[in-house]
N, C-alpha and C positions, 0 to 999 in steps of 0.2 A: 394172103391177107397181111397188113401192115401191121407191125407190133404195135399196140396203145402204151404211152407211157403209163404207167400209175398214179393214181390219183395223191395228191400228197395229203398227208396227214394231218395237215394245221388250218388250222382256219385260213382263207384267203387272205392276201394282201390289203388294209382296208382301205387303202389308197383306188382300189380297182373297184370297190362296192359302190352301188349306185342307193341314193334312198328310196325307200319304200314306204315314203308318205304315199299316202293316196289324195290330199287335198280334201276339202269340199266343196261341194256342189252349191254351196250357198254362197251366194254374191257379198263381198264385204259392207258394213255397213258406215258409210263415214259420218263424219259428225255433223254434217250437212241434214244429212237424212235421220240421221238421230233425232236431228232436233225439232225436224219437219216432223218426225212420227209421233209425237209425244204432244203434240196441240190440232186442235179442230175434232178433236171426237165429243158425240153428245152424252151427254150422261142416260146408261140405259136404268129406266124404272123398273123393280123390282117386282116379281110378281106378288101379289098378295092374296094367293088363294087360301089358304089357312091351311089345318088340317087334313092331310089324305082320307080318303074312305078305310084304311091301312092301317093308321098311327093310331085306332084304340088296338084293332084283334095285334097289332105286332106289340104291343105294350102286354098286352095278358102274356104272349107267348115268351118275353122279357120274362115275364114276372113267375113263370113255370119254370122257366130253367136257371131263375133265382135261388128258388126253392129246392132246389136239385144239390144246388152246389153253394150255401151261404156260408158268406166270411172269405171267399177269393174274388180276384179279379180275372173275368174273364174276357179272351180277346176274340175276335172272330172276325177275320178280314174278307174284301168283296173280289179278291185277286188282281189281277194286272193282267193288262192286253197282251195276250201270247205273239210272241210274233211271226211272221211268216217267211221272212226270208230279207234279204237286201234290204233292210228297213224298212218295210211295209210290215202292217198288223193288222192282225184279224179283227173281224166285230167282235167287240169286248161282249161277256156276259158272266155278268157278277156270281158269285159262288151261292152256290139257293141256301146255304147256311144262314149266309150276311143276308140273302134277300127276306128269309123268312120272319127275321128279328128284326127287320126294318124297314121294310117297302122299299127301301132306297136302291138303286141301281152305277153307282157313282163306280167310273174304275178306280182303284188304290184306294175307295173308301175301306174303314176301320173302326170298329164298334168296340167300343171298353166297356166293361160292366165293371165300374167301382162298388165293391162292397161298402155298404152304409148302413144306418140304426134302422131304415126301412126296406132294408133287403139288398138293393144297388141300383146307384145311380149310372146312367146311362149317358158316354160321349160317343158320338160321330166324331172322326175324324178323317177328312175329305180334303181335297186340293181344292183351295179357293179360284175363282177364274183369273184369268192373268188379263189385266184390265187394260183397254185400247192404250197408246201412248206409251207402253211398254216396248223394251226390245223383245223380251217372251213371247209376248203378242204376236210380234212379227213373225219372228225367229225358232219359237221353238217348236219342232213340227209335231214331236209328241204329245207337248199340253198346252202350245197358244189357241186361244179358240179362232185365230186366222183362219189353222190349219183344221180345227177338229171341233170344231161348233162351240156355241156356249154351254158354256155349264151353271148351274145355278150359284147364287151367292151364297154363304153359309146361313146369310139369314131366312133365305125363301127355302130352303133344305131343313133349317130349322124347326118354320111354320109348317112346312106339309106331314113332316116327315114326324114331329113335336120331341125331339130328341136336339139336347144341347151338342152344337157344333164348333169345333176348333180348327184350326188350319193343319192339313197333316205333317207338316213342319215341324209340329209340337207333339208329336206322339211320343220319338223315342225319351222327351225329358218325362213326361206323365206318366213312362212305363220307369223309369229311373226309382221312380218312390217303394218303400218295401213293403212286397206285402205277396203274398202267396199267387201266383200266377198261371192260367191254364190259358195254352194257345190252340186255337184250334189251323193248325201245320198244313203244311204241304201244300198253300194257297198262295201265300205272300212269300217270300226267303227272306226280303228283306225285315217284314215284319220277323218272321222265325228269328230270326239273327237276333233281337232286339232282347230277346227272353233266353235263358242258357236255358238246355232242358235236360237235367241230371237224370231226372228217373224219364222213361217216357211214357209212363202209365196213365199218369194224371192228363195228360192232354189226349191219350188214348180214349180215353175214359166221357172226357167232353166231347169228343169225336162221336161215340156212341149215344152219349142224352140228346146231343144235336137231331142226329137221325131218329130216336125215337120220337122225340117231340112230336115229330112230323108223320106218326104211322096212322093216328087217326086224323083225317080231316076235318075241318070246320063246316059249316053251309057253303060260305064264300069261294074256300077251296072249292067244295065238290062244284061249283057256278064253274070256276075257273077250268075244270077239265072237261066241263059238260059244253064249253064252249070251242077247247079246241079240239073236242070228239065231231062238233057239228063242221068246223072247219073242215078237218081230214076229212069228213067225208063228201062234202065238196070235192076239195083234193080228190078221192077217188074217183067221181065223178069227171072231172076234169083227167084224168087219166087214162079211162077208157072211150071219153069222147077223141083223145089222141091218138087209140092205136091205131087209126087204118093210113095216118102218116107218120106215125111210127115205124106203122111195118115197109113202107116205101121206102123210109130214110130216117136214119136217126134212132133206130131200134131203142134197145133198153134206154140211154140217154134221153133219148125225145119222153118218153113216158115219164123218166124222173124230171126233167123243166118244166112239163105241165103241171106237176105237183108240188114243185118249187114257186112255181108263180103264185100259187093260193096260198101256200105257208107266208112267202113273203108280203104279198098283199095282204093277206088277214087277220096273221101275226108278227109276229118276231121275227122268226125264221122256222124252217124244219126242225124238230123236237133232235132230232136225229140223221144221219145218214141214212138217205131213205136207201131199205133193197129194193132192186128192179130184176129179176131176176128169172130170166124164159128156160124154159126147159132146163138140162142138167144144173145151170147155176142154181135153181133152186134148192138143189142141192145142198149146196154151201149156205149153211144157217145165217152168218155175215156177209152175203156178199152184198159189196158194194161200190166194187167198179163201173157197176153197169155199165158196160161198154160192146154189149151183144147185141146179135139183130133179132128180131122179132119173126118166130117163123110159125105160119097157119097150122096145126095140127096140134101144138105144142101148147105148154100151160103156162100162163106168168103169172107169179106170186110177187104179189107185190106188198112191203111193209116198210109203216111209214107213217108221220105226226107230226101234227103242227102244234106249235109252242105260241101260247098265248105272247102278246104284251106283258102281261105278265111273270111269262115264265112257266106259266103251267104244260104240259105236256098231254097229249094223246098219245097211242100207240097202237094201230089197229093194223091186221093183217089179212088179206083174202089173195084165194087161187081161182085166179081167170084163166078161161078158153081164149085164147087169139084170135079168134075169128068165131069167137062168139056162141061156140057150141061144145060141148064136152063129151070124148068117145068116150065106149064104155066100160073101159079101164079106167081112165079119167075119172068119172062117173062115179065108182066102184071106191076108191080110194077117197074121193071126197067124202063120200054118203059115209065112212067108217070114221073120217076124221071128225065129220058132225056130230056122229054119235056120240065120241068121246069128248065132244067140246058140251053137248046137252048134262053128258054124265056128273062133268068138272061144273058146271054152272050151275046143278041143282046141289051139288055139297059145300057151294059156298052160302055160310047162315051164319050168324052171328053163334058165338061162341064152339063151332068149330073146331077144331087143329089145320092153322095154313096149310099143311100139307095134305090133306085131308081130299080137297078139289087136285091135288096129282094124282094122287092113289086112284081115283076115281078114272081119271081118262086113261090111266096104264092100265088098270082093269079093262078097259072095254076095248080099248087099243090092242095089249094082248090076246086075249078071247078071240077079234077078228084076223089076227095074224097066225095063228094057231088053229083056223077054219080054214084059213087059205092055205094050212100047210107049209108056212115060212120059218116056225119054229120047232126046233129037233126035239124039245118038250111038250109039255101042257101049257096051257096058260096059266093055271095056279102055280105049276115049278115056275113057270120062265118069273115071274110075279114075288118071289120069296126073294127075301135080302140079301143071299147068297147063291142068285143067279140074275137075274135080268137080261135073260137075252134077247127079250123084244125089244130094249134101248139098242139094239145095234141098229134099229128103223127109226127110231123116237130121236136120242142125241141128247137132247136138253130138257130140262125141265119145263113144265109147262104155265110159266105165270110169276110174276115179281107183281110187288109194291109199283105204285104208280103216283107220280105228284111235280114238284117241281124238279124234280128226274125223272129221267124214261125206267132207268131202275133206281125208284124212290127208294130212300132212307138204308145206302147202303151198309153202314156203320152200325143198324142196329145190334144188338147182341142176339144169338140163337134162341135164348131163350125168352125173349120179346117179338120177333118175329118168325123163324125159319120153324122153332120149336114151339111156340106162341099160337094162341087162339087168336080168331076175327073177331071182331070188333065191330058195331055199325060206328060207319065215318071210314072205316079201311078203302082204299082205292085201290083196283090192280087190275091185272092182265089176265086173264084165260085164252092160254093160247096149243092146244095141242097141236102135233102134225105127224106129218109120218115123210121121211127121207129113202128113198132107193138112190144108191150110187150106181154111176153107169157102169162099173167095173164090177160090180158085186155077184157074183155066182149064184149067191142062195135066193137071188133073186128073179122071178121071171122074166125074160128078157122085155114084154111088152110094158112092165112096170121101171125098166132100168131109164135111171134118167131123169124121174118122176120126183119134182117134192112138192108137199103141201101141206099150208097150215093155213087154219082161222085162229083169228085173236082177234077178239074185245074185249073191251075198257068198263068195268063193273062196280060197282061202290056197293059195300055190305049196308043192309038197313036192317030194323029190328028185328022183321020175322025170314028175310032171308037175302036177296040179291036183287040190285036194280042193272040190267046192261043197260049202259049210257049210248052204246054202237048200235043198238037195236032196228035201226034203222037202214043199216046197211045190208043187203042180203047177202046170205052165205050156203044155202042149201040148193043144189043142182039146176034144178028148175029156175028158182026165182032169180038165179044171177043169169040166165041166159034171157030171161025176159027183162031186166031190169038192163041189162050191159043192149037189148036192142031198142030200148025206149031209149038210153041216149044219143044213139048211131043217129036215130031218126029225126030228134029234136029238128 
């Protein structure tokens, strides 16, 4: 082999360095074309629809988390469009903080609460449109509405939205003025940047009233999730009309595009990354590759919500037969995960302890694992604080908050939700299951492989619990009749 000289130690020659502009891909604009761009546009009229259905309930929810925190100013931004790669970006969706205090949906929208003699007064601050005749217009592909559609004036954002708006241009001088300030972080950076934050409690702090605000819902709310419960289950329908080309081609993927197409035509988008998940991936609590095939004997759990217009969220989950019928291991493992989803839904009642509908499906969940012989205790040992060894089948807890997140009001404090009583107006998830891993020993081999969970979507009422999913069947029998009335349609 030939000796390599060694590499020299100094920086190259920069006579021999080529440049590493990259150019743009954007055509120059001469002054020809400047001046063509800037005459023959019409003037667009203004919408003048007044007030949203929105602009009173987000004005009380203002005026609650005035009262929380009076004599500061508080900020709370809608975020900016994440991006995806090479300069493209994903579909924006504003931070449910900013959407809840405002109807509005605006990207790099910014809400200030100026403390005032009657509590605080309230600015939007928003990118105004970049108006035809412009070279932005043309040119800018992040916010010319060439590129990205129009956006509303600040005065039609004003009217609907009934909050005074300013161009977001003017935020950082309006934050300049002194006066005690709480940001709500990790949304904007640029906004963050605008405010030093010496201590970081106080904006912790807003972070958690934000989310509580939001633990009980309004009527409106509960409309909102009652609509994208009837969605999803569309969606589900639409899902099991797709398995028999599914199972052809296009396995777990083809079953999540069918549910995609409803989310997108009916809402917003999917609530979430839906799971599609056949045989063992069920397993895996998050999967969401869905990139499996579909094979006849086996179970697929599928979980999955469609997100209002809105913003509101569903989140429902059932375990299908493939082919439409459930052996009797299948069967066996359902009928115990019902049970403990009957047990978990009759201990949700107003005033409560949230945890109260867990205790409940571990209970009965243990007990049937404990019959079956899968735990080296009792069910009352495996059950005590300091064992649980039926969670090594369980995994997760069984149920969060539910609203304009899939896991609503995550910032609340323990002892407002996790350690916290229900409420009527609470929204959430009951959702038990039971998980065998294919490699698991203590398990019998005809259950190895197996996961399964139901979850529905509940809202507490005064004498105890309404399912919103009710509609959807989940018990042995009725899903192999209900999954062959669709085949047949």
């Amino acid at each position: 082999m030939a000796e390599v000289a060694p590499r020299s130690g100094g920086p190259p020659d920069t006579s021999t360095r080529k440049s590493l502009e990259t150019g743009s891909h954007d055509l120059p604009v001469s002054a020809a074309l400047d001046s063509f761009l800037r005459e023959g546009w019409a003037v667009s009229e203004p919408a003048d629809a007044g007030p949203s259905d929105l602009a009173a309930l987000c004005a009380r929810r203002r005026e609650r988390l005035s009262r929380m925190l009076p004599g500061e100013r508080l900020v709370v931004p809608a975020s900016r469009t994440p991006q995806r790669g090479n300069g493209q970006e994903q579909r924006f969706r504003a931070s449910s903080d900013y959407v809840y205090l405002t109807g509005d949906q605006s990207p790099e929208g910014v809400l200030v609460l100026d403390p005032d003699a009657g509590g605080h007064g309230a600015t939007l601050f928003v990118r105004p449109p970049s108006d035809p005749g412009t070279v932005d217009f043309f040119q800018d592909y992040r916010h010319g509405e060439l590129w990205v559609g129009r956006r509303p004036a600040l005065s039609e954002l004003e009217a609907s939205s009934g909050i005074h708006c300013r161009p977001l241009g003017e935020l950082a001088a309006a934050l300049d003025a002194a006066a005690r300030t709480r940001v709500r972080r990790g949304l904007d950076a640029e906004v963050d940047a605008l405010v030093e934050a010496e201590d970081p409690y106080p904006d912790g702090e807003l972070r958690a009233f934000l989310s509580e605000l939001r633990l009980v819902k309004d009527a409106w709310e509960v409309e909102q999730v009652e609509q994208a419960v009837a969605a999803t289950i569309r969606g589900f329908e639409d899902a099991v009309r797709a398995l028999p080309a599914a199972i052809k081609s296009g396995g777990e993927r083809h079953v999540e595009g069918a549910f995609a197409l409803r989310a997108r035509s009916e809402g917003n988008d999917a609530a979430f990354n839906p799971i599609v998940a056949c045989g063992p991936h069920a397993t895996t609590l998050h999967w969401t590759r869905n990139d499996g095939p579909l094979r006849p004997g086996e179970l697929l759990l599928v979980d999955a919500g469609v997100e209002t217009h809105s913003l509101y969220a569903a989140d429902l989950t059932r375990t299908l037969p493939v082919d439409g019928a459930f052996t009797p291991d299948q069967r066996r493992v359902l009928e115990l995960v019902n049970s403990a989803h009957e047990a978990a839904l009759e201990a949700v009642r107003p005033g409560a302890p949230f945890r109260a509908f867990r205790r409940a499906a571990a209970k009965v969940t243990a007990e049937g694992l404990a019959e079956w012989g899968l735990l080296p205790v009792t069910a009352a040992e495996s059950l005590r604080d300091d064992s649980g060894l039926h969670r090594r089948y369980t995994l997760c807890a069984p149920g969060h908050m539910l609203g304009l997140d899939v896991h609503d009001c995550p910032d609340a404090r323990a002892e407002t939700y996790l350690d916290g009583a229900l409420e009527p107006g609470n929204v959430l998830t009951v959702e038990p299951g039971l998980y065998f891993q294919s490699d698991d020993l203590t398990v019998p081999e005809a259950l190895r492989g197996m996961g399964v969970r139901i979850e529905d979507d509940v809202v507490v009422t005064e004498t105890g619990c309404r399912v919103l999913s009710d509609r959807l069947p989940r018990r042995p029998d009725d899903v192999e009749a209900w999954m062959a009335s669709l085949r047949t349609e």
